[in-house]
C-alpha positions in Angstrom: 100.8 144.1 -4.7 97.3 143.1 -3.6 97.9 139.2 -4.1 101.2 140.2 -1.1 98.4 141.1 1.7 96.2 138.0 0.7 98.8 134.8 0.7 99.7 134.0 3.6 103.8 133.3 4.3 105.4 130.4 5.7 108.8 131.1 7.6 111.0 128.1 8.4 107.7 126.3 8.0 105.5 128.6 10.4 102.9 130.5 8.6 103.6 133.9 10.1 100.5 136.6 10.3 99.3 138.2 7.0 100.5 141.7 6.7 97.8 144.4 7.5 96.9 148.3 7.7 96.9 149.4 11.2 95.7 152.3 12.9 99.8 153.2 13.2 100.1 153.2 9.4 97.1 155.7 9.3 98.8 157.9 11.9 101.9 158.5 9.5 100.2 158.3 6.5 98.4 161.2 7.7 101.6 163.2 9.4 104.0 162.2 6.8 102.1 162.5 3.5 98.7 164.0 3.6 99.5 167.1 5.8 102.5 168.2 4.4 100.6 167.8 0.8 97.7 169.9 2.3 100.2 172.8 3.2 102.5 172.9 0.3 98.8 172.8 -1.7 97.4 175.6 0.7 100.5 177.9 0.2 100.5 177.4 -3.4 96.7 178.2 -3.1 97.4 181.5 -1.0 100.1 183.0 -3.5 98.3 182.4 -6.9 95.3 184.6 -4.6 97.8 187.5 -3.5 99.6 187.4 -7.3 96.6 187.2 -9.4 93.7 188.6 -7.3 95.2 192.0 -6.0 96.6 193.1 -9.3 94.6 191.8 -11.8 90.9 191.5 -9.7 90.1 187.9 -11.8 90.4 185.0 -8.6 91.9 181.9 -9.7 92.1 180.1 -5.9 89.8 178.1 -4.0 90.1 181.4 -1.2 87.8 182.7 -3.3 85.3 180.4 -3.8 85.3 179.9 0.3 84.3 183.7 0.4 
């Protein structure tokens, strides 16, 4: 996949601009992947604290390490 971003492409005999990373592709990466990752893993994070802490007092979520 690496060797794609690196060779350089010739249409109808034109070498057309290497692909790149912009500052767009970081945007959505960001909306699209990362943050929705971050809450599902946040949420998950919050209900292992209210199902194991409060009955059981033994912590098993990062809340707890945070204080």
């Amino acid at each position: 996949m690496i060797a794609m971003f690196r060779k350089p492409e010739k249409v109808r005999g034109v070498i057309a601009p290497r692909r790149r990373f912009t500052v767009w592709a970081a945007l959505y990466f960001v909306l699209f992947v990362a943050l929705p990752v971050l809450a599902i893993a946040f949420a998950l994070d919050t209900a292992v604290y209210f199902a194991v802490d409060r009955p059981f007092g033994t912590c098993l979520a990062v809340l707890c390490w945070a204080g």
